[in-house]
DRENVEXMAR-577484 format. One record per residue (C-alpha): residue number from 1; residue in three letters; x, y, z. Coordinates in nm, 4 decimals. Layout:
<recs>
+-----+------+----------+----------+----------+
:  nr : rest :       px :       py :       pz :
+-----+------+----------+----------+----------+
: NUM :  ALA :        X :        Y :        Z :
...
+-----+------+----------+----------+----------+
</recs>
This chain:
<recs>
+-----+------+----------+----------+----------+
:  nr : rest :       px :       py :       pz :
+-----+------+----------+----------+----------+
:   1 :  UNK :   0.1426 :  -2.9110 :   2.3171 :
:   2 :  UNK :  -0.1206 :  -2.8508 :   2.0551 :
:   3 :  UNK :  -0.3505 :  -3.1802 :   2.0240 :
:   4 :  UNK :  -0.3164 :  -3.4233 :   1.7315 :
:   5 :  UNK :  -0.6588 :  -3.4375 :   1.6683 :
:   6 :  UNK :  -0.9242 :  -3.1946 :   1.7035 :
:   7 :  UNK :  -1.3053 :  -3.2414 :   1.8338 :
:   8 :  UNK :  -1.6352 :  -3.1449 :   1.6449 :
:   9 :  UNK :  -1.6645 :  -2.9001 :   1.9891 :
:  10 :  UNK :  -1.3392 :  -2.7499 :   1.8903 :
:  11 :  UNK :  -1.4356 :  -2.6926 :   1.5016 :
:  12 :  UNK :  -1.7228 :  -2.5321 :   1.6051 :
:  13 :  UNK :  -1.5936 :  -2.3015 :   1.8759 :
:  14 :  UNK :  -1.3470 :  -2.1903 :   1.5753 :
:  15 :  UNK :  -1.6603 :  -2.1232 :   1.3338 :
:  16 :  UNK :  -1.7381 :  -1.9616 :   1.6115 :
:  17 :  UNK :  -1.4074 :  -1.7184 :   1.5857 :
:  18 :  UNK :  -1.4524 :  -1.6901 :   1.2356 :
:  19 :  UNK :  -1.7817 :  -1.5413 :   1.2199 :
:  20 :  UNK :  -1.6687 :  -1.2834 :   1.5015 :
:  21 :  UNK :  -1.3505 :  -1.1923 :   1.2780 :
:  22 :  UNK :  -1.5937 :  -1.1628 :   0.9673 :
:  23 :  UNK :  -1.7972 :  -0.9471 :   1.2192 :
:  24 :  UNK :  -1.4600 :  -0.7232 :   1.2844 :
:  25 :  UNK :  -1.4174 :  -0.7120 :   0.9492 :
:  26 :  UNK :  -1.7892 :  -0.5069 :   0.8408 :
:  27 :  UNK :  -1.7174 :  -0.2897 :   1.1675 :
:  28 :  UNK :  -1.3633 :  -0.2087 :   1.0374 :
:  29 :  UNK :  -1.4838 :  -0.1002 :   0.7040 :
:  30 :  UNK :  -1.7712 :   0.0738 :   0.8060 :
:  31 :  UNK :  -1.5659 :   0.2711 :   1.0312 :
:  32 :  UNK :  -1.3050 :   0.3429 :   0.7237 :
:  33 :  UNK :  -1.5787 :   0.3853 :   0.4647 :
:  34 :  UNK :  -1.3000 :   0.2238 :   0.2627 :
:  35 :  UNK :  -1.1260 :  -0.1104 :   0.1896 :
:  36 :  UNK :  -1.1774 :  -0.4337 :   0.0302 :
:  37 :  UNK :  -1.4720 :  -0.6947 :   0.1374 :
:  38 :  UNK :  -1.4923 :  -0.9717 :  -0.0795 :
:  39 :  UNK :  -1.1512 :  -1.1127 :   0.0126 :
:  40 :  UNK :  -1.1255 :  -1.1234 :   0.4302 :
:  41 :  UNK :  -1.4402 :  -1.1978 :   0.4545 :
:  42 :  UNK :  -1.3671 :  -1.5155 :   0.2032 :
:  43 :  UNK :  -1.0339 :  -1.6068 :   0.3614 :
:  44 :  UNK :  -1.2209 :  -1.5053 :   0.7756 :
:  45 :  UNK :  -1.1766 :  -1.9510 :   0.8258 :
:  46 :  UNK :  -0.8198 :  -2.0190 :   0.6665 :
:  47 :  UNK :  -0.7439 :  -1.7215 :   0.8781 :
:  48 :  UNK :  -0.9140 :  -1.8786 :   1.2167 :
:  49 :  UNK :  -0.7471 :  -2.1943 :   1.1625 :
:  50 :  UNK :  -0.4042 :  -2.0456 :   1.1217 :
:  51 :  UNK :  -0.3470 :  -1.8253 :   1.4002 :
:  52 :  UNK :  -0.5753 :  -2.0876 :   1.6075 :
:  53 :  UNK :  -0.4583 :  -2.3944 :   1.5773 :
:  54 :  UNK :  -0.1909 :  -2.3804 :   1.2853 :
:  55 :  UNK :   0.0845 :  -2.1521 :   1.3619 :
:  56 :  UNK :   0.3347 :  -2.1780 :   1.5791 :
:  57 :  UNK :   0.3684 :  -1.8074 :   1.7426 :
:  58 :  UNK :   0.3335 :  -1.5974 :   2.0359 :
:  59 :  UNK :   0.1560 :  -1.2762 :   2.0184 :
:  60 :  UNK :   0.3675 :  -1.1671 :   2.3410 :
:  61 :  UNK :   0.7066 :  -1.2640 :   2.1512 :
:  62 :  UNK :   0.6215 :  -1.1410 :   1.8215 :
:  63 :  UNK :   0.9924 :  -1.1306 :   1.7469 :
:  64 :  UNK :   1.0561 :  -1.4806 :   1.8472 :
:  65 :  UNK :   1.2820 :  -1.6071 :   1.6382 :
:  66 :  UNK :   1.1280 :  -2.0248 :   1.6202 :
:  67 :  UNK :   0.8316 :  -1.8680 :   1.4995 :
:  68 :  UNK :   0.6264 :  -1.9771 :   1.2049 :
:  69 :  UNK :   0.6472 :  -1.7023 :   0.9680 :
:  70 :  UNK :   0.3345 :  -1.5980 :   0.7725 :
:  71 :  UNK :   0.3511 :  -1.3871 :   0.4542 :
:  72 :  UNK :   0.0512 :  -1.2641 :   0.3089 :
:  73 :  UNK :   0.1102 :  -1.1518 :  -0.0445 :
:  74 :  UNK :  -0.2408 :  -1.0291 :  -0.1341 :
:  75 :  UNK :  -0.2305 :  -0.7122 :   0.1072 :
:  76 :  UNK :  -0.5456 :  -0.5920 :   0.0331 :
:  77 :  UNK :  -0.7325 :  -0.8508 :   0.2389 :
:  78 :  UNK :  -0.5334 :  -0.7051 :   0.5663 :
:  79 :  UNK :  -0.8260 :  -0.6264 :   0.7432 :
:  80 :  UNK :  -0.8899 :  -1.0098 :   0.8105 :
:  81 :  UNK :  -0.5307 :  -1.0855 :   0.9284 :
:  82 :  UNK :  -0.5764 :  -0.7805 :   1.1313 :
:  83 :  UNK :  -0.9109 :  -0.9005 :   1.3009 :
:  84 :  UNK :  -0.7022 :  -1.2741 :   1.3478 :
:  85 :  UNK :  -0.3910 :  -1.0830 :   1.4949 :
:  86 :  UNK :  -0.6527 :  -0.8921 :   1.7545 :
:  87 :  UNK :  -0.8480 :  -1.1889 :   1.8686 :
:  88 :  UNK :  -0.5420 :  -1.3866 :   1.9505 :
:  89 :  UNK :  -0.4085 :  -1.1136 :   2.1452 :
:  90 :  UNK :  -0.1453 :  -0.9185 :   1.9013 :
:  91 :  UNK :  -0.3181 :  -0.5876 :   2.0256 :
:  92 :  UNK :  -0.6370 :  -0.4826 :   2.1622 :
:  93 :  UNK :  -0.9551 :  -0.5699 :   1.9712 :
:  94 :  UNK :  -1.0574 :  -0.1729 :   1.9664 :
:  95 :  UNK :  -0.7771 :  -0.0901 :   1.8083 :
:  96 :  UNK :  -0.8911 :  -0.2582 :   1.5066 :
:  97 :  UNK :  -1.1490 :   0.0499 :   1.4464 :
:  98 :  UNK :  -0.8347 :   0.2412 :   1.3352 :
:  99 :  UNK :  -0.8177 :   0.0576 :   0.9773 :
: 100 :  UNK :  -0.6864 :   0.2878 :   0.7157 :
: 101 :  UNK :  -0.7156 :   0.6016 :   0.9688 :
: 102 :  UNK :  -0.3785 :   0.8500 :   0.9228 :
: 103 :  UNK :  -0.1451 :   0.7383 :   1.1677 :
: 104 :  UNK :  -0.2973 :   0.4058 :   1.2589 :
: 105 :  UNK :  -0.0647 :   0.0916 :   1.2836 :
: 106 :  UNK :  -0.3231 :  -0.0840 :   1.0678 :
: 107 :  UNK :  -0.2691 :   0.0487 :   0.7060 :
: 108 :  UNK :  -0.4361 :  -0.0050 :   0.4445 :
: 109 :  UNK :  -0.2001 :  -0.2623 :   0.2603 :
: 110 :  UNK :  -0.0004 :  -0.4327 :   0.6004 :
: 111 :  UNK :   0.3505 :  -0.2264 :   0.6909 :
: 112 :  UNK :   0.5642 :  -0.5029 :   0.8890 :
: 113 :  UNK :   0.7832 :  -0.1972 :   1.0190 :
: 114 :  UNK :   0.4210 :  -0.0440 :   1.1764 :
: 115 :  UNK :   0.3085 :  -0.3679 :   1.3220 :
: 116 :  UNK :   0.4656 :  -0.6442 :   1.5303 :
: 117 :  UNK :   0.3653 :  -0.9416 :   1.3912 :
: 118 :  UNK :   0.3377 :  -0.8432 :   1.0474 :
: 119 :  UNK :   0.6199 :  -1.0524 :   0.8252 :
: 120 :  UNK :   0.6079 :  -0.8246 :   0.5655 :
: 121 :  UNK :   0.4974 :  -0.4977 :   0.3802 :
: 122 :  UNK :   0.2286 :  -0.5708 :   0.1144 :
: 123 :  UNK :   0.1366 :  -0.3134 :  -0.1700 :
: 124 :  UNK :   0.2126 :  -0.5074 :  -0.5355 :
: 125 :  UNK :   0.0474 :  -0.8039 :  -0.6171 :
: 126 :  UNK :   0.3081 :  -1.0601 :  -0.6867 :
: 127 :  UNK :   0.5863 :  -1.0101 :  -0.5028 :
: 128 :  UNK :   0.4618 :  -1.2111 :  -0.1331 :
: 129 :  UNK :   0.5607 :  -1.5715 :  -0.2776 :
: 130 :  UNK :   0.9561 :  -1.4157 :  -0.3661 :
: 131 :  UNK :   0.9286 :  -1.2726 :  -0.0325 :
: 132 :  UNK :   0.7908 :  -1.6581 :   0.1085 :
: 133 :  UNK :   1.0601 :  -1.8198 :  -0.0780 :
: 134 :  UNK :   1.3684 :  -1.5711 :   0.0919 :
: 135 :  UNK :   1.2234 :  -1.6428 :   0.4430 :
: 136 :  UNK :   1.2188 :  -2.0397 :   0.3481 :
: 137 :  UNK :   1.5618 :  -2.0510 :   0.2472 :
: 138 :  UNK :   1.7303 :  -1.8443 :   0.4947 :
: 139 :  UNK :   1.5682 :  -2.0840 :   0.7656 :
: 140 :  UNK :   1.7276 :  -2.4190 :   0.5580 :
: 141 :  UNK :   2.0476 :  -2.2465 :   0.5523 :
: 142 :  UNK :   2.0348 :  -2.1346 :   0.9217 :
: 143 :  UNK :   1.9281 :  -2.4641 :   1.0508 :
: 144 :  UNK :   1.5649 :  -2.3171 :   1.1836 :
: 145 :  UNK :   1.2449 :  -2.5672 :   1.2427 :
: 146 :  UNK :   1.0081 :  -2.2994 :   1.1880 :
: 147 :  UNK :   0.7633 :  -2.2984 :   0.8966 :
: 148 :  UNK :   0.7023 :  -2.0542 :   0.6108 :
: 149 :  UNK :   0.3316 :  -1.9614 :   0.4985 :
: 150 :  UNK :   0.2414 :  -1.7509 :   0.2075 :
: 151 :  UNK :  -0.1390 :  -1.6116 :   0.1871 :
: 152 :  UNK :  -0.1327 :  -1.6076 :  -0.2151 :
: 153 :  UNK :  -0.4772 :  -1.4897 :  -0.4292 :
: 154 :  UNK :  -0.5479 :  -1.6488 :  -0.7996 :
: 155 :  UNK :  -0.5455 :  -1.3146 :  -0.8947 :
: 156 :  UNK :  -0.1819 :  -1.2603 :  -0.8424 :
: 157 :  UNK :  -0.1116 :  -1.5215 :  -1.1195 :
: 158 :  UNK :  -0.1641 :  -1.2802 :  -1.3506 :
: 159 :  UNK :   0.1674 :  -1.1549 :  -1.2844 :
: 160 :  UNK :   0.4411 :  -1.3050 :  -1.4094 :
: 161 :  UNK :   0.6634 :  -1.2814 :  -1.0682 :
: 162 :  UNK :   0.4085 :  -1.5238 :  -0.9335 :
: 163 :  UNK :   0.5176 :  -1.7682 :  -1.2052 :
: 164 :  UNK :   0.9016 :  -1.7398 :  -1.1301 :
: 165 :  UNK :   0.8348 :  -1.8082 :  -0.7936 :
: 166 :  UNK :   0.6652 :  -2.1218 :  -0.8494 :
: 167 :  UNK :   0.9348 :  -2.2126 :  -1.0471 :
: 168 :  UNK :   1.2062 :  -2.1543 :  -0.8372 :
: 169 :  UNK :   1.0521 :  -2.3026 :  -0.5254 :
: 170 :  UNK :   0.9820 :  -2.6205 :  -0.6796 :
: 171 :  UNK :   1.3633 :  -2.6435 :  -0.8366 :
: 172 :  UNK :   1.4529 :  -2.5595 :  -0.4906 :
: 173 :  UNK :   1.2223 :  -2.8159 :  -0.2978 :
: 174 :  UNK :   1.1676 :  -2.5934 :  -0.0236 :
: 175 :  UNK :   0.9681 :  -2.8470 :   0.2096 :
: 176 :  UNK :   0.9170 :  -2.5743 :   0.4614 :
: 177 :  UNK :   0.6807 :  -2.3732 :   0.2532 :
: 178 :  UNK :   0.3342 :  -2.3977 :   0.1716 :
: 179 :  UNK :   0.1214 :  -2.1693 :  -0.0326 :
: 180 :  UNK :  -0.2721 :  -2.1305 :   0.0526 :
: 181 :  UNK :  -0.4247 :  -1.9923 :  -0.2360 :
: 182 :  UNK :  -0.6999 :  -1.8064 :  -0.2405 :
: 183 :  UNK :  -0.9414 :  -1.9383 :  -0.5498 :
: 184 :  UNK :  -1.2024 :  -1.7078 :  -0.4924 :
: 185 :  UNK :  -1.2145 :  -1.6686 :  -0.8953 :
: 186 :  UNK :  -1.2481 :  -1.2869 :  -0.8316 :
: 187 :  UNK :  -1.0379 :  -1.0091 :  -0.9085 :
: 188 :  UNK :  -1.1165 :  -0.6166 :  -0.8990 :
: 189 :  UNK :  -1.2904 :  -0.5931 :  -1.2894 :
: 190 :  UNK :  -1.4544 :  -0.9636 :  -1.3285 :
: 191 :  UNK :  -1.3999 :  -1.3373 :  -1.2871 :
: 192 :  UNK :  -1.0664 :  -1.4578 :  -1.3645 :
: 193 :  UNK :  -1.1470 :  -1.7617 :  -1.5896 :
: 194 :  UNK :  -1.2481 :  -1.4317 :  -1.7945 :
: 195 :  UNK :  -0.9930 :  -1.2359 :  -1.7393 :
: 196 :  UNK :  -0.6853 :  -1.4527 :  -1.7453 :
: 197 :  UNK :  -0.7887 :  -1.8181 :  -1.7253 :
: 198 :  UNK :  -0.5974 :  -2.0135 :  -1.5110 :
: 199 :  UNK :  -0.7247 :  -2.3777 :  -1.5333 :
: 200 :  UNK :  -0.5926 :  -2.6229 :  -1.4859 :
: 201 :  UNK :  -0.4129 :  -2.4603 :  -1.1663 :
: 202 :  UNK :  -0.3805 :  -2.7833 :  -1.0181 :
: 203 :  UNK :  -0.1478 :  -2.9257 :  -1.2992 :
: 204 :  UNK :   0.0059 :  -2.6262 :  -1.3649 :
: 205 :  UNK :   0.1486 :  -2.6300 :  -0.9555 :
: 206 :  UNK :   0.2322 :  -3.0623 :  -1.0146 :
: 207 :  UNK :   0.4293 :  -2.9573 :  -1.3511 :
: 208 :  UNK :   0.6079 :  -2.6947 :  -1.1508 :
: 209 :  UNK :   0.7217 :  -3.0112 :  -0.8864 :
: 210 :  UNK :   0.4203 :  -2.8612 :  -0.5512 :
: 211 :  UNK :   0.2758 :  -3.1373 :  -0.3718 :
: 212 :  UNK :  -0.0830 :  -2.9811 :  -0.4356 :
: 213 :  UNK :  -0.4252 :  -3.0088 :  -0.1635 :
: 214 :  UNK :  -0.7338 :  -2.8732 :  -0.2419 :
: 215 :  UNK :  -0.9893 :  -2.8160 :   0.0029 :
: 216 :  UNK :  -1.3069 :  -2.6442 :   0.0947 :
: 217 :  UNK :  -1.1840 :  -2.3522 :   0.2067 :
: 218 :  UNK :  -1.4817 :  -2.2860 :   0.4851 :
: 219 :  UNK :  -1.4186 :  -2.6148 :   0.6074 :
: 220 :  UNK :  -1.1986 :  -2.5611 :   0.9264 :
: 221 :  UNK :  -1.1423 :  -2.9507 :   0.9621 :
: 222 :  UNK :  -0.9948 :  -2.9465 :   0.5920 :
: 223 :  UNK :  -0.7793 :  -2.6590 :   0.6080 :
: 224 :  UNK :  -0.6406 :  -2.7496 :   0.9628 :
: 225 :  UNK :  -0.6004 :  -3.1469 :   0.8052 :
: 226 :  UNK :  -0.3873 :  -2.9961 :   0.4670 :
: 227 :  UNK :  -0.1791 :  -2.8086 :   0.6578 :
: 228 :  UNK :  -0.0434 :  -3.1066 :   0.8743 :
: 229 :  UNK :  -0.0605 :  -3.2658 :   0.5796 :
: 230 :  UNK :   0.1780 :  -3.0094 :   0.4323 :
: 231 :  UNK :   0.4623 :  -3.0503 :   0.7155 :
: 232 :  UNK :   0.4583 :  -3.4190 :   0.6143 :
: 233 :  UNK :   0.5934 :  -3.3834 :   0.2567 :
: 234 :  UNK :   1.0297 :  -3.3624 :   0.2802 :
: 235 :  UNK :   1.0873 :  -3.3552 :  -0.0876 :
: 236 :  UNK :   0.8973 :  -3.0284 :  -0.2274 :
: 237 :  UNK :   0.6890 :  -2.7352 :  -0.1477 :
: 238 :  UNK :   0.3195 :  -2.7699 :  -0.0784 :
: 239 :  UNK :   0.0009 :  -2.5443 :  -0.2378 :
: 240 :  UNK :  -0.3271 :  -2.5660 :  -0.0906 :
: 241 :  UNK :  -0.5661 :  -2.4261 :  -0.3312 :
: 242 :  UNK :  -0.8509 :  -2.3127 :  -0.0346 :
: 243 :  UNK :  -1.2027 :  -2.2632 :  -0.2841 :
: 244 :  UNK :  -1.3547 :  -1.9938 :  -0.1060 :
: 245 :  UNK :  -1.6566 :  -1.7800 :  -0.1817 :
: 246 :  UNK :  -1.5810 :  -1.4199 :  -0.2074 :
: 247 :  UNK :  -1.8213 :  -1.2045 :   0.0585 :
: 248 :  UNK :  -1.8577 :  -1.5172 :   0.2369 :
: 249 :  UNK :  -2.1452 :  -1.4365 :   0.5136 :
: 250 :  UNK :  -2.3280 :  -1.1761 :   0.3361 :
: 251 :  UNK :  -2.5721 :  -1.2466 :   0.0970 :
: 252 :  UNK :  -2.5560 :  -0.9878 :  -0.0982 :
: 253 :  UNK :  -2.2237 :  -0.9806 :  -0.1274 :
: 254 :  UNK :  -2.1078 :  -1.3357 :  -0.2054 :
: 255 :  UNK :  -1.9668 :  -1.3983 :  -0.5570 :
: 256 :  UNK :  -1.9898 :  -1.0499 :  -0.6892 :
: 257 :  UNK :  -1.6676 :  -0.8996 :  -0.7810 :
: 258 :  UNK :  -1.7784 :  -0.5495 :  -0.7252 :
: 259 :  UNK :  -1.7340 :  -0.6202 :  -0.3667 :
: 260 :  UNK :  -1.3390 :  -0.7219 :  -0.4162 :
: 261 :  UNK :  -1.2646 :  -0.3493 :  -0.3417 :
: 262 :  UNK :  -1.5075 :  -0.2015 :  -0.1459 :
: 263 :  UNK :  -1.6291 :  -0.1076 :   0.1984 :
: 264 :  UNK :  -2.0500 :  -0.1548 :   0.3021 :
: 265 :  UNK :  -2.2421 :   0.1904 :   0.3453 :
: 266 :  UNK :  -2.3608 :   0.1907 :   0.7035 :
: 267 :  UNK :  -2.6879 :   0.0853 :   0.6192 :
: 268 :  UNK :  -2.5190 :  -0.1790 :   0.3910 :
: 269 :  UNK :  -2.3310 :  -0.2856 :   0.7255 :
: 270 :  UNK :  -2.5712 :  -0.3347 :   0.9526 :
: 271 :  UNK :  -2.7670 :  -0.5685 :   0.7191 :
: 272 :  UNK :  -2.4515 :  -0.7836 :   0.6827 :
: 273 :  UNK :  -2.3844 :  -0.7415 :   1.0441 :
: 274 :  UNK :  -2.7608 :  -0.8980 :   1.1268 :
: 275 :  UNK :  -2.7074 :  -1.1781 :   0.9016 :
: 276 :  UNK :  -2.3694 :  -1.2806 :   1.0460 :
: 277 :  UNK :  -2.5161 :  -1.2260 :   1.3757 :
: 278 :  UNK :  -2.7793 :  -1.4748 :   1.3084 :
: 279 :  UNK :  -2.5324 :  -1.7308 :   1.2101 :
: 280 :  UNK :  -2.3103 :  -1.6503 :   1.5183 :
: 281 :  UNK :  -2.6463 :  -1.7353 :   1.7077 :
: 282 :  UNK :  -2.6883 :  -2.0728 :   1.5254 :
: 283 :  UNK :  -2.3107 :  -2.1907 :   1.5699 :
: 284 :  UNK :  -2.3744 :  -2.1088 :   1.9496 :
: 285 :  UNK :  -2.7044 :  -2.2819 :   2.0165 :
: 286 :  UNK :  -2.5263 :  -2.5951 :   1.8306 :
: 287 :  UNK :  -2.2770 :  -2.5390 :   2.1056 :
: 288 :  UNK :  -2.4442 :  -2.5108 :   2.3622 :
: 289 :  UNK :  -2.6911 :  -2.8433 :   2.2619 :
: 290 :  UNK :  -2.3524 :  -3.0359 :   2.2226 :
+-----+------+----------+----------+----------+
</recs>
């Protein structure tokens, strides 16, 4: 039985995961000279504490049926759930130097039919919340326990599906859903309070009837707190707006939308693979001085 409270040791040894999945991630592009950075390597924690600590699932029973299922509408950012899915033992960790190679189980945009594990097939922005909301409400009517999570960008709410969703979930008070929303404030051509503002998001979800957490989302502690938090509320569904910094780990990449949809050049990689090398070195000396 997963612990009810987790140590300062623990949070770090999951930094510790997250900065090796953000490492996967460079090495996974690099490999496919294609793909999109700015997004996994933003979402690397929320994805650590998920597979983790959050979910309940068994990467040798990826069929089994109490498990908690996780949809990730914003496909694009794959190559982090991907990385997750290896390190916990989905599939071997070499296998993740396949990304977006013909005939690899690790497409571009996820495949759940290519996959086990995968929940769903990703491609369209928009459409993983109506897919969230069908998984929620075939468990209420079956009786299930398990839990429904939906990977959603701020991007997405551009599209009007997204919207209808919201909508319908709240009317519905699906209490075994929660949303983590990627505000990275980032889409593929600019900033999205320029593109399609969507402050205040926060009322916008209330008005809608979501219970609504925001939290750091590089802070492990936080994320792994909301979602707890999350299971606690019986009378509607829950969004956790995660603020995350596109590129997160690379310096030159953090905050600048041109890296939303593409891959490092080699020499591009190995300078973001030194500096997230260096920080896996200071998360293990802190450690190890524990």
């Amino acid at each position: 039985m997963r612990a009810l409270t987790i140590s300062d040791l623990e949070i770090l040894e999951l930094e510790l995961l997250a900065n090796t999945i953000r490492q996967d991630i460079i090495r996974m592009l690099i490999e496919a000279e294609s793909g999109h950075a700015g997004g996994p390597l933003g979402m690397a924690d929320v994805f650590t504490a998920l597979y983790f600590n959050v979910l309940k699932h068994d990467p040798r029973n990826p069929f089994w049926d109490e498990r908690d299922r996780l949809i990730l509408s914003n496909g694009h950012i794959c190559a982090v759930r991907y990385a997750a899915m290896a390190r916990s033992g989905y599939f071997p960790v070499n296998e993740l130097l396949t990304f977006r190679k013909l005939g690899s189980r690790l497409q571009g945009h996820p495949h759940n039919l290519s996959l086990p594990g995968v929940e769903n097939t990703g491609g369209p922005l928009g459409q993983g919340l109506s897919q969230a909301i069908g998984r929620s409400l075939a468990g209420r009517m079956d009786g299930k326990k398990y839990h429904v999570y939906c990977v959603l960008s701020d991007g997405e709410h551009d599209e009007g599906q997204t919207w209808e969703a919201l909508l319908f979930a709240g009317n519905h008070a699906l209490r075994n859903l929660t949303v983590l929303l990627d505000r990275n404030n980032i889409q593929i051509d600019g900033h999205t309070e320029d593109i399609f503002p969507l402050e205040p998001l926060k009322d916008k979800y209330r008005a809608l009837n979501w219970y609504v957490i925001e939290v750091d989302g590089h802070n492990i502690r936080q994320i792994i707190a909301a979602c707890k938090e999350a299971k606690a509320i019986y009378e509607k569904p829950t969004a956790i707006i995660c603020h995350t910094i596109p590129g997160k780990g690379v310096s030159y990449m953090e905050n600048n939308y041109e890296w939303h949809g593409k891959a490092p050049t080699k020499e591009q990689g190995d300078v973001a693979l030194r500096q997230l090398k260096a920080e896996q070195n200071r998360i293990k000396e802190e450690i190890a001085n524990y």
